[in-house]
Structure formats: structure tokens, C-alpha cells
KEKE-959331 format. One record per residue: residue in one letter; z, y, x of N, C-alpha, C in turn. Coordinates in steps of 0.05 Angstrom, whole numbers, plus 5000, padded with zeros to 4 digits. Layout:
% residues N
AZYXZYXZYX;...
% end
This chain:
% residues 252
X500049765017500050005000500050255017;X498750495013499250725018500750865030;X502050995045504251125053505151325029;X505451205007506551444979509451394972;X510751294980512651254959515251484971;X517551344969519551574983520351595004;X518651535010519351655058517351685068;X516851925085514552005104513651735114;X511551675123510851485134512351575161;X512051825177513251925205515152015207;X516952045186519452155184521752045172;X521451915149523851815140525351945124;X523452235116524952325094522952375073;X525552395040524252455016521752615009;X519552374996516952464998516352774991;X514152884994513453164982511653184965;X511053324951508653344935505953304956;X504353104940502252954951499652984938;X497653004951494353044940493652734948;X492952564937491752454952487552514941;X486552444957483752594954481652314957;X480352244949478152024945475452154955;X474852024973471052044976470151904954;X468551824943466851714921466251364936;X463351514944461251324961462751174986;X462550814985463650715012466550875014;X468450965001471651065010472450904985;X471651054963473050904931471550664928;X469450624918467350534917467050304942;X465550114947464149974966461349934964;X459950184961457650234958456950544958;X453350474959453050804962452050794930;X451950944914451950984887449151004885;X447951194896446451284889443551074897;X444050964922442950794931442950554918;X445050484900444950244886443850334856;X444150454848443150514824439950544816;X438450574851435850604843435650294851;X436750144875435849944880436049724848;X437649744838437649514806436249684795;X435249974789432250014775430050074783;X430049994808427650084814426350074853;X427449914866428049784881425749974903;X423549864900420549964912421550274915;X422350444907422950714897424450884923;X426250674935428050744964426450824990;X424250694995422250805019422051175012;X420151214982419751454973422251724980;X425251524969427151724970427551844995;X428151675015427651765047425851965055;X423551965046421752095057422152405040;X422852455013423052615001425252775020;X428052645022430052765039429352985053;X428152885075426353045101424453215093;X422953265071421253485058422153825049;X420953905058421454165050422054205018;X420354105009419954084977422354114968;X423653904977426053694964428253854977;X428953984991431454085014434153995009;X433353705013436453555019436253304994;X439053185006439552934990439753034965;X440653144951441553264923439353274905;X437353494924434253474905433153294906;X433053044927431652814931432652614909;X434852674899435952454879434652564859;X434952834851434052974820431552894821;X429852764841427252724831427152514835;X428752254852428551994835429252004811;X431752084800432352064768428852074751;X428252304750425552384744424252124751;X423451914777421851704777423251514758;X425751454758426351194751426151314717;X426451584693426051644677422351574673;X420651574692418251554683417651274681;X418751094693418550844692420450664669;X421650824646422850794626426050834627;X427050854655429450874652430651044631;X433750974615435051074598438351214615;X439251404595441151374601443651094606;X444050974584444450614580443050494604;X441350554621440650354636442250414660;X442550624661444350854684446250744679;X447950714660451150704664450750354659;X449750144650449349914658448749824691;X447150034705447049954733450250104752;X451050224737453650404748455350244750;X456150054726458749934716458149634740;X456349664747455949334757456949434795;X457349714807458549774832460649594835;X460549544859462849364866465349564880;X467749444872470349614879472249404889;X473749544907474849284923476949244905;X478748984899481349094873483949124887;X484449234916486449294929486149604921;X483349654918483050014909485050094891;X483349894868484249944847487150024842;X488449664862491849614854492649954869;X491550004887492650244900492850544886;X490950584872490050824857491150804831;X492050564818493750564790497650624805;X497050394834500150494835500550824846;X498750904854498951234864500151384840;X497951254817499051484798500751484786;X502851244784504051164783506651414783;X506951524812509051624831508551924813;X510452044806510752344798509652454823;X511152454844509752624863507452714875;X505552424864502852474872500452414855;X498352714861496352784847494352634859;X492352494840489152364853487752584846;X485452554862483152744861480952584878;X478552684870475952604877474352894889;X473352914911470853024919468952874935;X466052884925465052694930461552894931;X459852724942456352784948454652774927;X455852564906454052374899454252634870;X454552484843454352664822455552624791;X457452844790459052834763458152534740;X457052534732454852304721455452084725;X455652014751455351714767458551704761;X459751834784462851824782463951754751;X464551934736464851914715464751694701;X462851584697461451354679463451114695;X463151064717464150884738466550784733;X468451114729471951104727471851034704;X470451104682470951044649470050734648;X468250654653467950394649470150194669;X470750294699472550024705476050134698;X476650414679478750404668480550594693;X479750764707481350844723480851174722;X478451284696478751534699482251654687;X482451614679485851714666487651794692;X487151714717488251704738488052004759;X484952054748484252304774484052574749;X485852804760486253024750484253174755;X482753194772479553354788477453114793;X475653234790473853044805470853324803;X470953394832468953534844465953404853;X464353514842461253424849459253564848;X456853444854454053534833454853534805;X454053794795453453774751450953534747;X451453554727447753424713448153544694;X446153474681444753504653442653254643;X442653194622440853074608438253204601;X436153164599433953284578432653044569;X433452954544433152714532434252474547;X432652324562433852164576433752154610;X432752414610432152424642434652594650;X435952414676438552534690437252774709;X437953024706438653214732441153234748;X439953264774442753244791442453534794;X444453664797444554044805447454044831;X446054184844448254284869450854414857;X452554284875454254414872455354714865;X454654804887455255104896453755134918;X452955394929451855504954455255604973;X454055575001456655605016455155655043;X455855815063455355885097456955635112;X457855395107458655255125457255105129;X457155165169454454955181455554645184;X458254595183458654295180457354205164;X456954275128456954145114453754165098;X452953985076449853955066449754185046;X447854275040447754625022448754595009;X448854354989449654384958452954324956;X454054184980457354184981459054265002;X460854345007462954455027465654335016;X465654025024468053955018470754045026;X470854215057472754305065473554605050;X471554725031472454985017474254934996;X472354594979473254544957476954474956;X477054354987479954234994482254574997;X480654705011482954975026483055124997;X481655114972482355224947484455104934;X484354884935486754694919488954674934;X488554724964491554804977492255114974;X490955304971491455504964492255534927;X491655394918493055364887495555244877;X496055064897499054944892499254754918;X501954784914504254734930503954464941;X501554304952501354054965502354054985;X504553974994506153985033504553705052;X502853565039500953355057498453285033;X496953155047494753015030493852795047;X494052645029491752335042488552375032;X487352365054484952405054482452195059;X482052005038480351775041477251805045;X476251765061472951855070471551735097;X468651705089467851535104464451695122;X464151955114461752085126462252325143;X460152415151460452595166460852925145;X460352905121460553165111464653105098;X466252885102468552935097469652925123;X468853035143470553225167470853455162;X469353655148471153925139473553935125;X474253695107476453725090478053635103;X478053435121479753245141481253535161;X479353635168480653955191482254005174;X482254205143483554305133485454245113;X487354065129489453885117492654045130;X494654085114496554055115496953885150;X500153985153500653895189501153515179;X502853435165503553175151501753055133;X499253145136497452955125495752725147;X494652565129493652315136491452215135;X489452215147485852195141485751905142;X484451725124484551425117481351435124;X480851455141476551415161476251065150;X474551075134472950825134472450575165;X472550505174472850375202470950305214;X469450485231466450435248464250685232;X465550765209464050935194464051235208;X462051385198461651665213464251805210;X466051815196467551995197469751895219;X469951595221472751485236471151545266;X467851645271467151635304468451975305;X467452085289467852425297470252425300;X472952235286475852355293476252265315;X475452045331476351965355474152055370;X473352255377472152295396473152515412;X474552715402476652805420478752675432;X479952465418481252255432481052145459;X478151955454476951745471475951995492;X474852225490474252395510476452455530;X479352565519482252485528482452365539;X483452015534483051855542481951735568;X478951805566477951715587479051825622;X480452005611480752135641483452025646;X484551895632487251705642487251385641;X485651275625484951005633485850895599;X486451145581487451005563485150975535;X483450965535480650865513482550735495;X482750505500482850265479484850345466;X487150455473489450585453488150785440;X486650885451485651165428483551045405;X482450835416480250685403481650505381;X484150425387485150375358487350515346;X486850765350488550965331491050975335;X491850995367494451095383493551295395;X495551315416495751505432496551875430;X495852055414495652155419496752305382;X496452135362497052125336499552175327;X501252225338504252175332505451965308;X502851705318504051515303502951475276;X501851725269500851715248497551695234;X496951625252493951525256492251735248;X492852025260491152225260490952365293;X488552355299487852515323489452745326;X490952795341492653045351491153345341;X487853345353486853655346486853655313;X486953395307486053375271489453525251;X490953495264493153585253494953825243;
% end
């Protein structure tokens, strides 16, 4: 289980008010959403999406999805077919047991910020029974027009970490500026959830997917460390330099 209940994981004293924060894709989830949803409708469709990515046209993952939706709608997709390929994501059920006992605890709030899009998420938590759990859940909007899904950006933002349409680290330093969170656990597995991971509370806790882009960027000030004392492999499995708490020292 979690480090939630009533003792710091590093301290030993009475817990504090807690965020804990969900990536979507590969963190909640064991899948990429978006990638699975075209693959069960429409399989052939995945070469196209890639290439759209990289196009001017398309400027970024966000628009590249809004215009698969649009393919897999021309090829008959329904809304029903959407949330039939949604409900079938696979979730690990240690998630699950984890995220019902979170909410469990008065002290701690769930929340979602995520890439993918209001729509997907949504449908996902209602069908495997765990939306009742997350008080926020930040994304892409959509819209319908009949049965064709739009994905719409987030927001526009100047942060060069992050992809145009999200700035997960703005979305995070607003909700710490709104209330009184003294840590947050921070579950994520890409490179655009290292802005929110920086802007954490000193007693928070980044949960990096393991081998995934976000767990190379936290240890790489580490293993850079490291190398000039002989100590890698402690930094490489999430000592050294963490105070125990399995966060990179600059990350803190």
C-alpha cells in the first residue's frame, strides 16, 4: 500500500493533508488509451497517427487524435463503440485496491491530470466504478457532433518542458496554491509529468513508472552524482541521495 495512512513514510509523524495525483496513461491505467482505443477500432489507422503527429497540419498529439476520432467516425465508429473499446483497458487490481483504500483516509484527496482526454478518462472510471473517488480530473475537453469525438486542448501556456495543449506542472502549482496540501504523491510515467514532479511540496513523493521516461529524467542527476564516487547502482535503485524517500535530492 501507499505511504497514506498515519505516519510519514520519513518521519513518523501524524499524516498531513495529502494530494495524491494520478497520470492517466501507463500510471493509473496499464495502457496508452488512446493507442488502444484505435488499435480495437481500427488497428491499420496507427501508422497514419504517427505520421500526423510530426505534421504541421496536425501540431501535436492532441490534434493528431482529434483527427483519428474523425477516421475511426468515418469508418462507422459510434460513441458506444468508444466506451465499449474504453471499458475493455486493462487496470492492474492492486490500482484499484490502492485508490478505493486512498479514498478511503479523510486526509487524502485523489486527483487526475493526464494527456489523454476528459472522454476517455471519464467513461473508464464510470464503467470500472472508481469515478466517485477523484474530486478533479484535468484534461483535454471534447465534444460530440453527433457521433464524432473532438479532442480540444487544454489551455495554451509558455512552458518549454511541456506539449502546447498541457502544462501539468501549472495545473499542479494552482491546486497548491488553492489549498493547504503539506505533500503530494505524484504517480506518472512520461516525460511531460516532470513539471509537476519539480513542483511538489518538500515531503512529497514521485511514484516514476520503472524504466519509464519519467523514472530516467529523475535519476539522472543522481547517476551523474554518482558517477564521480563509484556509487551508480545505489542511485540506480533509488538510494543514495533521496533521504530515503525515493526522491532525487534536486527533486525535493
Amino acid at each position: 500500500r501507499p505511504p497514506l495512512d498515519e505516519y510519514h513514510l520519513c518521519g513518523g509523524m501524524a499524516a498531513p493533508p495529502t494530494l495524491v495525483v494520478f497520470d492517466f496513461d501507463w500510471s493509473l491505467i496499464n495502457q496508452d488509451s488512446d493507442r488502444w482505443v484505435i488499435r480495437q477500432l481500427h488497428e491499420e489507422y496507427l501508422e497514419q497517427l504517427f505520421a500526423h503527429v510530426g505534421s504541421a497540419e496536425y501540431r501535436g498529439w492532441t490534434a493528431a487524435m482529434d483527427q483519428a476520432m474523425a477516421a475511426l467516425h468515418a469508418r462507422g465508429s459510434t460513441r458506444a463503440h468508444l466506451a465499449h473499446a474504453l471499458a475493455s483497458i486493462p487496470i492492474y487490481a492492486e490500482v484499484v485496491e490502492a485508490i478505493e483504500w486512498a479514498a478511503s483516509l479523510e486526509h487524502v484527496t485523489l486527483r487526475i491530470i493526464s494527456d489523454a482526454n476528459l472522454f476517455f478518462i471519464e467513461t473508464f472510471l464510470e464503467t470500472s466504478g472508481l469515478r466517485q473517488h477523484f474530486s478533479k480530473i484535468v484534461s483535454n475537453p471534447f465534444r460530440f457532433e453527433g457521433e464524432r469525438l473532438r479532442v480540444i486542448p487544454y489551455h495554451s501556456h509558455s512552458c518549454q518542458r511541456c506539449p502546447s495543449n498541457l502544462c501539468k506542472g501549472e495545473v499542479m502549482r494552482g491546486w497548491l496554491e488553492e489549498e493547504a496540501f503539506e505533500r503530494v504523491l505524484y504517480i506518472g510515467d512520461g516525460r511531460n509529468d516532470l513539471c509537476p514532479s519539480v513542483s511538489l511540496p518538500p515531503a512529497s513523493l514521485i511514484l516514476a513508472r520503472h524504466g519509464y521516461r519519467l523514472h530516467q529524467l529523475l535519476l539522472e542527476p543522481l547517476l551523474a552524482e554518482a558517477s564521480a564516487d563509484g556509487t551508480a547502482a545505489d542511485a540506480e535503485a533509488g538510494e543514495g541521495d533521496g533521504g530515503g524517500c525515493g526522491v532525487p535530492a534536486p527533486f525535493q
